[in-house]
C-alpha positions as CSV (number, residue, x, y, z in Angstrom):
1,X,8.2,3.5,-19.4
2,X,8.8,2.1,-15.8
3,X,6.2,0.0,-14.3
4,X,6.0,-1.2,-10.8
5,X,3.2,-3.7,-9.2
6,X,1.8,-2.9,-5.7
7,X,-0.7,-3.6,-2.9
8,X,-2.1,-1.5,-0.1
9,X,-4.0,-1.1,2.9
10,X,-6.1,2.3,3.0
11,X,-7.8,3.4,6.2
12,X,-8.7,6.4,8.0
13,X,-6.3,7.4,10.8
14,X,-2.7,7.8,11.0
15,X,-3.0,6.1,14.3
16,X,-4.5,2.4,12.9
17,X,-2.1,2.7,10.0
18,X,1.0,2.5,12.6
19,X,-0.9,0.0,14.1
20,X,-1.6,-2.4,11.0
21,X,1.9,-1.5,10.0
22,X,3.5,-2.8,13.5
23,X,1.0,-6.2,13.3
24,X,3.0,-6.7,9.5
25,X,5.9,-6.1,10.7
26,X,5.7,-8.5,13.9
27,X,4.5,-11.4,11.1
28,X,0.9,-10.9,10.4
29,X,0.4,-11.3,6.4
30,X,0.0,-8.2,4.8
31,X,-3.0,-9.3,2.4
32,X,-4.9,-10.9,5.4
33,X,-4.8,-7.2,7.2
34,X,-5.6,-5.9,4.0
35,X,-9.0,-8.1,4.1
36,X,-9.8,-7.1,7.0
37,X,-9.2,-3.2,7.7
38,X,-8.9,-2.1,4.0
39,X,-11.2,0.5,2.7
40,X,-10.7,0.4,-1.0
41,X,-12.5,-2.4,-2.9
42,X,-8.8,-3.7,-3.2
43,X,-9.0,-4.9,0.0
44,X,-10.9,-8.0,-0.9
45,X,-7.8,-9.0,-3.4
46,X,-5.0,-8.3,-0.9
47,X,-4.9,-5.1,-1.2
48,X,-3.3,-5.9,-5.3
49,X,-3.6,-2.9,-7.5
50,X,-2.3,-4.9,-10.2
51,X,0.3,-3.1,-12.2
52,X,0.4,0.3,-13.4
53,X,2.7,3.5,-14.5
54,X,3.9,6.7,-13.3
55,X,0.9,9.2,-13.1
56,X,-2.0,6.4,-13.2
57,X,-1.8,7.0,-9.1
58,X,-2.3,10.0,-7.0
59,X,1.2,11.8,-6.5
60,X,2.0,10.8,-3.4
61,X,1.2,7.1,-3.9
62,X,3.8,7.4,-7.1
63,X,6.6,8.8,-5.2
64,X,7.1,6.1,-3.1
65,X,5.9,2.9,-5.7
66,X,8.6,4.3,-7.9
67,X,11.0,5.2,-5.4
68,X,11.0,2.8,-2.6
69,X,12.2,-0.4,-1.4
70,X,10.7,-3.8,-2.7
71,X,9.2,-6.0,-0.5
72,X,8.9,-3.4,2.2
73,X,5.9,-2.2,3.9
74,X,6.2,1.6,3.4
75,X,3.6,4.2,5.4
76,X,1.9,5.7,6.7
77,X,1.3,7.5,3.4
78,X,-1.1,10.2,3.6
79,X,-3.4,11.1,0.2
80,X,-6.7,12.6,0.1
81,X,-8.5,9.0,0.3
82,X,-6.7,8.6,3.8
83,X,-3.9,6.7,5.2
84,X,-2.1,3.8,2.9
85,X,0.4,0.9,3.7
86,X,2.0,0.0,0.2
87,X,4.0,-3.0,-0.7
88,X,6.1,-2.5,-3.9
89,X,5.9,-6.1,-5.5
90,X,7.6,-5.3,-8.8
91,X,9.3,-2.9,-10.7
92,X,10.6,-2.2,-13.8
């Protein structure tokens, strides 16, 4: 069964999740951000949701983790919680 490894930044708009994704992608590190704007208690880890399987996230978190780039920062990514950046840290 495929596996993949992932962290992410949840907030509330659309509009701060371009923002945080445009401070990531000009060099700002992505588990400092995540520290500081996440919402989800994995925020204080990095964002790190550790490593998990198809189905053990909400669909539209899935579809991207087990279809995207690596090492990418991918988002916004909108789910009932709000608005996600994900990194894809591993796969398998």
């Amino acid at each position: 069964m495929a596996r993949a490894s992932a962290r992410h930044i949840l907030v509330n708009s659309e509009e701060q999740c371009l923002s945080l994704k445009q401070e990531i992608e000009n060099g700002r590190d992505f588990a400092e951000v995540a520290k500081q704007h996440s919402s989800c208690p994995s925020g204080r880890q990095g964002g790190d949701l550790g490593s998990f399987g198809p189905g053990q996230m909400v669909p539209e978190f899935d579809k991207v983790v087990f279809s995207g780039e690596l090492n990418q920062v991918h988002g916004p990514v909108k789910t009932q919680f709000g608005y996600h950046l994900l990194e894809i840290t591993d796969r398998s």
